[in-house]
C-alpha positions in Angstrom: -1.5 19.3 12.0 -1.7 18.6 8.4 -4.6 19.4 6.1 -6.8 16.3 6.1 -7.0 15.1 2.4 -10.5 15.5 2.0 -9.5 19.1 1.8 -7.9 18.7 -1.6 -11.3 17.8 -3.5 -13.1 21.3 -2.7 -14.4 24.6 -4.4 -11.2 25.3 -6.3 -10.8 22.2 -7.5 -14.1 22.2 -8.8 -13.8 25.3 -10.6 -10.4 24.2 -12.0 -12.0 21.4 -12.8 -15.0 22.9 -15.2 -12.8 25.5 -16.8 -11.2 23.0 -18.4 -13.9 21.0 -19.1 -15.2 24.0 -20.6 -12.1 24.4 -22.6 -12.5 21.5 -24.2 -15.6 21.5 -25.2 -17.7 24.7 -25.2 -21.2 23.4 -24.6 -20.2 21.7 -21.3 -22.8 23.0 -18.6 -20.2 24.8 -16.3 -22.3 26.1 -13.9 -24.5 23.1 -13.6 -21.5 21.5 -13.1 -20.2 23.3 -10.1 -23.8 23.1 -8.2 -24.0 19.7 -8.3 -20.6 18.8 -7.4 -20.4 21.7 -4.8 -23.8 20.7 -3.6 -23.1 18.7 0.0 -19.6 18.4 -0.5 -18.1 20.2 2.3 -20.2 17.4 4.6 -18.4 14.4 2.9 -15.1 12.3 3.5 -12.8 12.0 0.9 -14.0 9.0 -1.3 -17.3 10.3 -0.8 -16.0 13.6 -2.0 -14.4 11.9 -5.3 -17.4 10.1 -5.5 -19.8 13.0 -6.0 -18.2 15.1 -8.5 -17.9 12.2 -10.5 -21.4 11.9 -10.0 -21.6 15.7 -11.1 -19.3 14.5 -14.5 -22.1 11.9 -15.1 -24.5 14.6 -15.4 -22.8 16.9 -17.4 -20.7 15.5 -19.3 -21.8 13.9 -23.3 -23.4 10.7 -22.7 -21.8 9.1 -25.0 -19.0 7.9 -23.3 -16.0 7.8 -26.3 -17.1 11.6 -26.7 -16.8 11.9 -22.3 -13.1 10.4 -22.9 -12.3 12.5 -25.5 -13.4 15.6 -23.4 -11.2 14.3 -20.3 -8.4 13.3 -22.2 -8.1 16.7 -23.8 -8.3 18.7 -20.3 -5.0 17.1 -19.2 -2.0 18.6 -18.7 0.9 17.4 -20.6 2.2 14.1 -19.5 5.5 13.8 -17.1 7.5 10.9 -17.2 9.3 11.3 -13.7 7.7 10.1 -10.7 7.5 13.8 -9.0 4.0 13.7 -7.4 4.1 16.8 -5.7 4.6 18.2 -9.9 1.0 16.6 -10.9 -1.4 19.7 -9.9 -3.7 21.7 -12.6 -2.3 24.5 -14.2 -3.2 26.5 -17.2 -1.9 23.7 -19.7 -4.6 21.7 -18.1 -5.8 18.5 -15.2 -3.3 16.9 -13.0 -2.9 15.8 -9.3 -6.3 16.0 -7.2 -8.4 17.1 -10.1 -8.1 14.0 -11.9 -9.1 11.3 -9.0 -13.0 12.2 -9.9 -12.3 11.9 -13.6 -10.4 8.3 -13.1 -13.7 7.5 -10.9 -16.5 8.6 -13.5 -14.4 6.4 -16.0 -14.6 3.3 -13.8 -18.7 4.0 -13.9 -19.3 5.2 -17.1 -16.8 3.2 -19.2 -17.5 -0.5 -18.0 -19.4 -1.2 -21.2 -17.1 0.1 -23.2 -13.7 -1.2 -21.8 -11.3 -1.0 -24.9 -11.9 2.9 -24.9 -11.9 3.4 -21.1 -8.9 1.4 -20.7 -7.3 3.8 -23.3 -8.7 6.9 -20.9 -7.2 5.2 -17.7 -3.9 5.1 -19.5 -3.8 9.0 -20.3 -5.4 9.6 -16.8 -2.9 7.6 -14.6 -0.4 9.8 -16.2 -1.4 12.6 -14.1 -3.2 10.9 -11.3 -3.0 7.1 -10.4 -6.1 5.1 -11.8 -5.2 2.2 -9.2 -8.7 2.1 -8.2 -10.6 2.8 -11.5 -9.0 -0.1 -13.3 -10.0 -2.6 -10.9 -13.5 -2.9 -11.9 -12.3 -3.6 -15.6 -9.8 -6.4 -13.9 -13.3 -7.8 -12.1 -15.6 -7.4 -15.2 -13.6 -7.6 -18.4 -10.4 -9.7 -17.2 -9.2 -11.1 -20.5 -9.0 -7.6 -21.9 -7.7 -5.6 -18.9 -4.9 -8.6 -18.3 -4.2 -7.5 -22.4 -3.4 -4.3 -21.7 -1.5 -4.5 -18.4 0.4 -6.5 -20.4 1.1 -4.2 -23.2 2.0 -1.5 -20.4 5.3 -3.0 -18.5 6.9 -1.6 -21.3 5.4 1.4 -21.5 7.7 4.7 -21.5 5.9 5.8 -18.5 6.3 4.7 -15.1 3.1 6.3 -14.1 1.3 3.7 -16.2 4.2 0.8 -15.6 3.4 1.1 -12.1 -0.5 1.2 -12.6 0.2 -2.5 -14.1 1.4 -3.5 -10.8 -1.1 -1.0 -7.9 -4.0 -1.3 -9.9 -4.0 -5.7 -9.5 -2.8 -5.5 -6.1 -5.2 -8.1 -4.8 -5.7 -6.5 -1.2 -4.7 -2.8 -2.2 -5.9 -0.1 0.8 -8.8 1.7 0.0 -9.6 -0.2 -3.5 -12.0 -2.6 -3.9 -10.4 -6.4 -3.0 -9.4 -8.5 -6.1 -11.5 -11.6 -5.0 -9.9 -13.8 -7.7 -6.2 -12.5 -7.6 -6.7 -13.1 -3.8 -7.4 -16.4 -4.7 -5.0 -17.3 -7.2 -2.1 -14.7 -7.7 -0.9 -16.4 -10.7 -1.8 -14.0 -13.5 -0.1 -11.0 -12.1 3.3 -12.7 -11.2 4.6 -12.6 -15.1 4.0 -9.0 -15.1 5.6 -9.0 -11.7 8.7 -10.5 -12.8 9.3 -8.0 -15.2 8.4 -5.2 -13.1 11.4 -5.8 -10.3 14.1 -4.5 -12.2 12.4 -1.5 -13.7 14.3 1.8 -13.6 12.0 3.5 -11.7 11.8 2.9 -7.7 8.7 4.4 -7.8 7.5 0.9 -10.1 9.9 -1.0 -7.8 7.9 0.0 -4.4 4.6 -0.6 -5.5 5.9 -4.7 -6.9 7.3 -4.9 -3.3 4.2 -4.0 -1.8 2.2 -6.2 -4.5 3.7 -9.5 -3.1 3.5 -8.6 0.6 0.1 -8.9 -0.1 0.4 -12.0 -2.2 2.3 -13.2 0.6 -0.6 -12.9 3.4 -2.5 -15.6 1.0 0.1 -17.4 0.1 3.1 -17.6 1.7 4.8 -19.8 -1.0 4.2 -18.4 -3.4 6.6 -15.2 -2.0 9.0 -17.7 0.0 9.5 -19.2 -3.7 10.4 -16.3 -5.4 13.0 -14.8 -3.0 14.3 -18.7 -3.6 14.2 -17.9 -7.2 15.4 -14.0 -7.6 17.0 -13.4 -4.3 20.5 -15.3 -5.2 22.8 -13.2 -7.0 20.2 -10.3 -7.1 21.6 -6.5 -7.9 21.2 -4.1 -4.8 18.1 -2.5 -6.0 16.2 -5.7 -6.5 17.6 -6.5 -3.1 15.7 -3.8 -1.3 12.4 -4.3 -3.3 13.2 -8.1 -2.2 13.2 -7.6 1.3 10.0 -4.8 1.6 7.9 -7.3 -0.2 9.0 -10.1 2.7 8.4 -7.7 6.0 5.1 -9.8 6.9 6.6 -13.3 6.1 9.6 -12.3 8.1 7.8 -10.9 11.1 5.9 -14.2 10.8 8.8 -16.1 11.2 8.6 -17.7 7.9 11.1 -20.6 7.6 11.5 -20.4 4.1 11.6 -16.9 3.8 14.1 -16.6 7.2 16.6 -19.0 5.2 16.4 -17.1 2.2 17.8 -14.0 3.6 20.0 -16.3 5.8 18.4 -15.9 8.7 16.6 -19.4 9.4 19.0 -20.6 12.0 18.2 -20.6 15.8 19.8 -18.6 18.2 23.2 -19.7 19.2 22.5 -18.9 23.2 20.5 -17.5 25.4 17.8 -14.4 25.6 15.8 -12.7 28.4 13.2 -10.5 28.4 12.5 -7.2 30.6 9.6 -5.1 31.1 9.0 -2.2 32.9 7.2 -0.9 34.8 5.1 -4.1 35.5 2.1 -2.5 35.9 1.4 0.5 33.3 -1.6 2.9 32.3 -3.5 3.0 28.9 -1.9 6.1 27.5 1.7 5.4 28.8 4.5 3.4 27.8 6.6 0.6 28.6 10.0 -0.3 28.1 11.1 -3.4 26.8 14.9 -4.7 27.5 16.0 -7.7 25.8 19.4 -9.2 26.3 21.2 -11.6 24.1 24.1 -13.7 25.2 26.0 -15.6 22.6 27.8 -18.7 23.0 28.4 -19.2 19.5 32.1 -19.1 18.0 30.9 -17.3 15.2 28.8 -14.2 14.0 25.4 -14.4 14.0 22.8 -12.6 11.7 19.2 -12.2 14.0 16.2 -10.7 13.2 14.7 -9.7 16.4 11.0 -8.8 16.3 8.5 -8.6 19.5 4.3 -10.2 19.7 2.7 -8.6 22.4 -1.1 -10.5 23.3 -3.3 -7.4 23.2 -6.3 -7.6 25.4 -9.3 -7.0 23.9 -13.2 -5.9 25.4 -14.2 -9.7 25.8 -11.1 -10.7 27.4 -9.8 -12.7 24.4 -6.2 -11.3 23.5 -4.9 -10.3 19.7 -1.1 -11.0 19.1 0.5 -8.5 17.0 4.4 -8.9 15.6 6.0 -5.4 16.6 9.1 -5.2 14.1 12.4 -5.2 16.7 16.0 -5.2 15.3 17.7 -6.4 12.5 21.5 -7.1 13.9 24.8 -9.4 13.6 25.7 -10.6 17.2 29.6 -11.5 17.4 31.2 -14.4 18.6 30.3 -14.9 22.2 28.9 -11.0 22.2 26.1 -10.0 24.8 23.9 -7.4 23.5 21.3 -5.2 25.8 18.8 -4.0 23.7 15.8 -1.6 24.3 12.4 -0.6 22.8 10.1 2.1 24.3 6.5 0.4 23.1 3.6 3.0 23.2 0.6 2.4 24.7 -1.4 5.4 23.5 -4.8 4.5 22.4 -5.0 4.8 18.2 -7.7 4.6 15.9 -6.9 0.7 14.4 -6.9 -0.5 17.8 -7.6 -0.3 21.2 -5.7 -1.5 24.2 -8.0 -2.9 27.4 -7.1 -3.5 30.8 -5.4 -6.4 31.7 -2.4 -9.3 31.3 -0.3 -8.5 28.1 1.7 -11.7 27.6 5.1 -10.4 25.3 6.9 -12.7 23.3 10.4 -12.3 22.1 11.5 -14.0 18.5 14.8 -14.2 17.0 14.5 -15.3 13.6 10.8 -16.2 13.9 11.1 -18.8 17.5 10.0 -17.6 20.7 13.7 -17.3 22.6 11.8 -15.7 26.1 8.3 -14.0 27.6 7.5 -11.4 30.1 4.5 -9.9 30.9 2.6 -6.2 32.2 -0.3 -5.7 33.7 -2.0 -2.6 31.8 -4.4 -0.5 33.9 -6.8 2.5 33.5 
């Protein structure tokens, strides 16, 4: 089992942590330092973990906080300008990786009155550890001058920092603190956006694709509009980011967003769904069997997806879109196709005894149902 990643904010990093500090700048308090941050850290989660040293920064660090910034910006390692993550640790040249989430968190407390100079610190930080969610107290608090800079950076010669201009104003990024008013209106990142899909670096390219799938649970739209705009005649590489940023619109069943990627029209024939067994415990598996029987003269492109009704303690039932099979079906082709769906409990949600209703979609319609009966 892998190390949980709690584990990488511990004693070492600590130590790394104030000897470079210390490097920097001689009167830093180095073994005050390491009690505090090592004080009750072994019984914390990871946030928490990032969380307290940067609670152990604000106490030992100068209080003035363009002479802080100048302290962590000096403890850095040299910048790189590839996207190698598993490159960004500490080393003797100085900070990267790890060691530089706490710093990134300390300057989302410490710099907020002070934003011009923190933003400058985020910049030099994200270049050895993301500042996604440092810089989105700035966006909240100081918006006109955050928006200033993250426009200044899609240019930048790093990706690290062109693709902080994109994480960092995710309005529903995991783990960060929602962007109440981006949520709302989306608007203000899209420019930045636009640019942003044909960057060089997939790296960038990813985290714009996963920028408007989350513009695209708010407002469907404004996503099904811009594969209308940038989807027609787009190069392959725009193409892929394309088509990650519409995976929830499409498992929707969008319309708009089906046609755009030529997949709006209905099934030309018939479909039937297969379960089995028909009666199933919490902790096994079904199979699911669909066939499709075409009685169209031509080719047909289908996404198949699957919504099975998830019962839940109080009886109500949850639908959630399983992703299926992305396929052409040939002229008057039948196609038998088969899914093994797990019924293992996991920790975003558990499965209750009872009818589970399954749905199958091609191209976002319901084309047949089926049914199991899951038991203890």
């Amino acid at each position: 089992m892998a190390e949980p990643f709690k584990k990488r904010i511990d004693r070492d990093l600590v130590r790394v942590t104030a000897e470079h500090l210390r490097r920097v700048w001689r009167r830093f308090p180095q073994a005050e330092f390491e009690r505090r941050a090592l004080d009750g850290l072994e019984a914390l989660e990871l946030k928490a973990r990032v969380e307290h040293v940067a609670t152990a920064l604000a106490a030992t660090l100068p209080a003035a906080f363009a002479e802080a910034a100048d302290v962590l910006e000096g403890s850095l390692a040299p910048a790189r300008m590839d996207a190698d993550l598993a490159a960004l640790r500490p080393g003797p040249a100085g900070l990267a990786g790890w060691a530089v989430w706490p710093l990134c968190a300390f300057v989302a407390r410490a710099g907020l009155d002070r934003p011009e100079r923190a933003l400058r610190c985020l910049h030099a930080l994200t270049q050895r550890h993301t500042a996604e969610y440092a810089i989105r107290p700035f966006l909240l608090q100081h918006p006109r001058r955050t928006f200033a800079a993250l426009r200044r950076w899609v240019a930048d010669p790093s990706p690290h920092v062109r693709r902080l201009v994109s994480e960092g104003s995710r309005p529903r990024l995991p783990w960060g603190v929602q962007l109440a008013p981006l949520i709302a209106d989306p608007s203000p990142t899209l420019p930045l956006l636009e640019v942003l899909q044909d960057d060089p670096s997939a790296y960038v390219r990813r985290s714009v694709a996963n920028h408007l799938n989350d513009i695209a649970k708010d407002h469907p739209g404004v996503v099904a509009a811009w594969l209308e705009r940038h989807l027609p005649g787009a190069p392959p590489p725009r193409r892929a980011l394309l088509q990650h940023a519409s995976r929830t619109l499409i498992k929707r069943g969008d319309a708009r967003v089906l046609t755009a990627w030529g997949l709006g029209g209905a099934l030309g024939g018939t479909a039937s769904l297969a379960i089995a067994p028909r009666r199933a415990a919490i902790g096994s598996a079904v199979v699911l069997t669909a066939t499709l029987q075409s009685t169209s003269a031509r080719a047909q492109a289908l996404v198949v997806d699957y919504t099975v009704h998830h019962r839940k303690a109080s009886g109500a039932t949850s639908p959630k879109v399983w992703k299926g099979w992305t396929l052409t079906l040939g002229a008057r082709e039948r196609r038998v196709l088969t899914r093994r769906h797990s019924l293992r409990p996991v920790t975003t949600r558990r499965d209750h005894p009872g009818r589970h209703d399954v749905e199958l979609r091609v191209n976002g319609r319901i084309v047949a149902r089926a049914a199991f009966e899951l038991q203890r």
